[in-house]
DRENFI-660412 format. One record per residue: residue in three letters; residue number from 0; x, y, z of N, C-alpha, C, CB in turn. Coordinates in Angstrom, 1 decimal. Glycine has a CB too. Layout:
% residues N
[node "Ala"; NUM; [X; Y; Z]; [X; Y; Z]; [X; Y; Z]; [X; Y; Z]],
...
END
This chain:
% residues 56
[node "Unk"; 0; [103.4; -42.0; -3.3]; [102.1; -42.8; -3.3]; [101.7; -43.1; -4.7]; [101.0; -42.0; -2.6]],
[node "Unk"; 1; [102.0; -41.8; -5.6]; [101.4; -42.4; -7.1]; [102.5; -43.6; -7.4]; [101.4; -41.0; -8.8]],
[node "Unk"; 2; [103.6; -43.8; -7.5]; [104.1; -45.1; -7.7]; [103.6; -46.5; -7.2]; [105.3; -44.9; -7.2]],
[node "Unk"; 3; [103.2; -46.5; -6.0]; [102.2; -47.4; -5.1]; [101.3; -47.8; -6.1]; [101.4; -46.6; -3.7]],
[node "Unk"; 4; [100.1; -46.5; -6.2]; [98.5; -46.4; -7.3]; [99.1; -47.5; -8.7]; [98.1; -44.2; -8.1]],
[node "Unk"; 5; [100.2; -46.9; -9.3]; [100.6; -47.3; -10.6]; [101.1; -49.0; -11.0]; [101.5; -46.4; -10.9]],
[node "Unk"; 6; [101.9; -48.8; -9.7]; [102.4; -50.6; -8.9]; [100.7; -51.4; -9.2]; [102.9; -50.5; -6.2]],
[node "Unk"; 7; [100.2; -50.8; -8.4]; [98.9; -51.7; -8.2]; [98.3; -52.4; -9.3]; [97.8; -50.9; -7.7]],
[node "Unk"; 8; [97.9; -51.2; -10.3]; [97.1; -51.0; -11.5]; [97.7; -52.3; -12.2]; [97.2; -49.5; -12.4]],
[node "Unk"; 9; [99.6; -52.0; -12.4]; [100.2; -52.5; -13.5]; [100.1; -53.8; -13.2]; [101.5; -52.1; -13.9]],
[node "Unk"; 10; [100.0; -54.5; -11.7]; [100.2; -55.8; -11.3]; [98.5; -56.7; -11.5]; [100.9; -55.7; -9.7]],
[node "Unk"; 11; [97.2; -55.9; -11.3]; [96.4; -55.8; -11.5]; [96.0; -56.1; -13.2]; [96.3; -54.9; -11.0]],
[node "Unk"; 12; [96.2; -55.5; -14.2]; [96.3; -55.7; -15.2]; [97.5; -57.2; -15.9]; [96.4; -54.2; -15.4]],
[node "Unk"; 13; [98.6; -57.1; -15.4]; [99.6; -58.7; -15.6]; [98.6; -59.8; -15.0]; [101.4; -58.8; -14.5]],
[node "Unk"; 14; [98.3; -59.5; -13.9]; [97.4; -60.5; -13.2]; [96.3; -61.1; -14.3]; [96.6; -59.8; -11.9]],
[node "Unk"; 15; [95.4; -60.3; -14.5]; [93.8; -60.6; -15.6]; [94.5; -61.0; -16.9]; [92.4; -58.8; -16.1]],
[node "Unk"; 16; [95.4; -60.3; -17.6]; [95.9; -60.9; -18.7]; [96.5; -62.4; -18.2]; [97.0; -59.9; -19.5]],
[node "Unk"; 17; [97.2; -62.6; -17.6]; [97.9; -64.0; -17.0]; [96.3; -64.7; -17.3]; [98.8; -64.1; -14.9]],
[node "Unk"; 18; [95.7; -64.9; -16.5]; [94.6; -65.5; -16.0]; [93.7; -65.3; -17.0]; [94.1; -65.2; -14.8]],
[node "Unk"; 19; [93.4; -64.6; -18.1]; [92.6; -64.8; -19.2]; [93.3; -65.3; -20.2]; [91.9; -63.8; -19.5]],
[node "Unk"; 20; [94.7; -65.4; -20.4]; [95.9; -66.4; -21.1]; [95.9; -67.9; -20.7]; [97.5; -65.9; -20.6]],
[node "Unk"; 21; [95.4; -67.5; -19.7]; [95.2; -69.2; -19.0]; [96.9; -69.7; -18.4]; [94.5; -70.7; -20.7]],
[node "Unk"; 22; [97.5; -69.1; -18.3]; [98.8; -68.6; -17.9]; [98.9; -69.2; -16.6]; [98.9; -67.0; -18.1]],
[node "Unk"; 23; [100.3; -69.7; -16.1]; [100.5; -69.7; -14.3]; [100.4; -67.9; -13.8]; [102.4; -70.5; -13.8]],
[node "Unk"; 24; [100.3; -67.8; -12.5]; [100.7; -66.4; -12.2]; [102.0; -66.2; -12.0]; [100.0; -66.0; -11.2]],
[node "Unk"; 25; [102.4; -64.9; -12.4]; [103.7; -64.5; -12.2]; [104.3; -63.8; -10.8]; [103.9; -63.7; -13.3]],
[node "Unk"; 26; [103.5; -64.5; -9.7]; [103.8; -64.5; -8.4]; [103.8; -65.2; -7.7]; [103.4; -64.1; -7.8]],
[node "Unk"; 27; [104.5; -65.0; -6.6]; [104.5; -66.7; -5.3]; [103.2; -67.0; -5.0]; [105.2; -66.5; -3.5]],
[node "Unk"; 28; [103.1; -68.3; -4.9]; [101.5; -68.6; -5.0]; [100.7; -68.7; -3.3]; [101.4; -70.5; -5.8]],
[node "Unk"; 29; [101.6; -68.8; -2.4]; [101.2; -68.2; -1.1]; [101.6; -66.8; -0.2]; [101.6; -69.1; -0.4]],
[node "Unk"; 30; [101.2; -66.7; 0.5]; [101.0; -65.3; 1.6]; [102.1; -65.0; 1.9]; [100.2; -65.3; 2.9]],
[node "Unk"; 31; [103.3; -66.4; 2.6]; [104.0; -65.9; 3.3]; [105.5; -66.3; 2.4]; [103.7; -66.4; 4.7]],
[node "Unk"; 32; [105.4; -66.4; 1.1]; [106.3; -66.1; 0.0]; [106.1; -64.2; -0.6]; [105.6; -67.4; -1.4]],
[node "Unk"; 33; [105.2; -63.6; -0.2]; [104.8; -62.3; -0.2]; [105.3; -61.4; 0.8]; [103.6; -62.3; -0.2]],
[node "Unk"; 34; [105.5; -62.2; 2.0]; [105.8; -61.4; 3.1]; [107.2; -61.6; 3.2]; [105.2; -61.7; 4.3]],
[node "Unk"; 35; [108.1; -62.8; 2.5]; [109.7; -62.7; 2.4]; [110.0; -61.5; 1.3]; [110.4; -64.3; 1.8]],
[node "Unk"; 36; [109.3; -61.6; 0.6]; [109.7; -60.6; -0.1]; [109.9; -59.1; 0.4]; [108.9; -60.5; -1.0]],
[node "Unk"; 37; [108.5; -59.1; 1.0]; [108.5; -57.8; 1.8]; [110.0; -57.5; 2.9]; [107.0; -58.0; 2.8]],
[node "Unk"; 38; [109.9; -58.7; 3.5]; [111.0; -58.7; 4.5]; [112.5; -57.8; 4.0]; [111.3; -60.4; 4.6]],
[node "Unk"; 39; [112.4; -58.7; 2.6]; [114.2; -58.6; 2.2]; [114.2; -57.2; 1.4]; [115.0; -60.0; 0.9]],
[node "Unk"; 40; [112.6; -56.3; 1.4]; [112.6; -54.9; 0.7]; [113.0; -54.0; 2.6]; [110.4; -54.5; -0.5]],
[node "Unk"; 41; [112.2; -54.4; 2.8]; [112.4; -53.9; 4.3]; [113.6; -53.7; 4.9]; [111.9; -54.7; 5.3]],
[node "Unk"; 42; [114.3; -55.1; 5.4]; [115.2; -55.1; 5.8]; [116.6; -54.6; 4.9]; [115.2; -56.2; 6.2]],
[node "Unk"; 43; [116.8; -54.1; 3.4]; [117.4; -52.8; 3.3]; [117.3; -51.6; 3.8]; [117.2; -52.5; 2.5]],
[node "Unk"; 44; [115.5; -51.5; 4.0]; [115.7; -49.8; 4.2]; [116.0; -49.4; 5.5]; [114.3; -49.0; 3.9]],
[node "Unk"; 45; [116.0; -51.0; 6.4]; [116.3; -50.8; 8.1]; [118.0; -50.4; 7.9]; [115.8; -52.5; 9.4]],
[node "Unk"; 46; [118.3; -51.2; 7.2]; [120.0; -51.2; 7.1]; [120.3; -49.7; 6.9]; [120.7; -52.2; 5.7]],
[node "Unk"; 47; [119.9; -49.6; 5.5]; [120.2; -48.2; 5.4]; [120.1; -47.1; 6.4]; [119.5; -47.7; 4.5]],
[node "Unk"; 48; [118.5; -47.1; 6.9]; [118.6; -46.4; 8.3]; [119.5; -46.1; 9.1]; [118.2; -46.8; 9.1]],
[node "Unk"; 49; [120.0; -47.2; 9.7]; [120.6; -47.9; 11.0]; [121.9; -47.2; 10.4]; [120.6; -50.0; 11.1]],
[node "Unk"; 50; [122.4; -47.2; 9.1]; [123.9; -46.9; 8.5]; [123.8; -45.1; 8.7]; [124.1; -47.5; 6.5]],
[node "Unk"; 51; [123.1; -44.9; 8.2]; [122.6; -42.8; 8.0]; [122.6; -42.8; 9.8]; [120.0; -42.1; 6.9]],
[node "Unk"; 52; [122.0; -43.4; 10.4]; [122.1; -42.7; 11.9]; [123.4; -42.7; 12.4]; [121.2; -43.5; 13.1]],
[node "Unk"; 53; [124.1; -44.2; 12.1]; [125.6; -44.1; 12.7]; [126.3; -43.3; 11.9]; [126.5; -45.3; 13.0]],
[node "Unk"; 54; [126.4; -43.0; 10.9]; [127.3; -41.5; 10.1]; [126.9; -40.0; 11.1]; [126.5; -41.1; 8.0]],
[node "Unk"; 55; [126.0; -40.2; 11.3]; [125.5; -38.7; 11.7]; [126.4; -38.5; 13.1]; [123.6; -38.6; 12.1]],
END
């Protein structure tokens, strides 16, 4: 969970400097460019799962 807290802060802080740089943001500029991301972090850890159950 502190990795989560620290994620937050550090992206939090790139964010206000971007935007007081007058800067583009250094993220997808819609929701569901956020949720592919999520997807393709996800869908490792299902893989991995799915792999550790069939060894067992």
């Amino acid at each position: 969970m502190k990795e989560v807290v620290m994620a937050l802060i550090a992206g939090l802080v790139v964010g206000m400097l971007f935007r007081f740089l007058k800067l583009p943001l250094p993220a997808p500029p819609v929701f569901s460019a956020v949720v592919g991301v999520f997807g393709v972090y996800f869908g490792g850890v299902v893989l991995d799962w799915i792999l550790k159950v069939i060894r067992h």
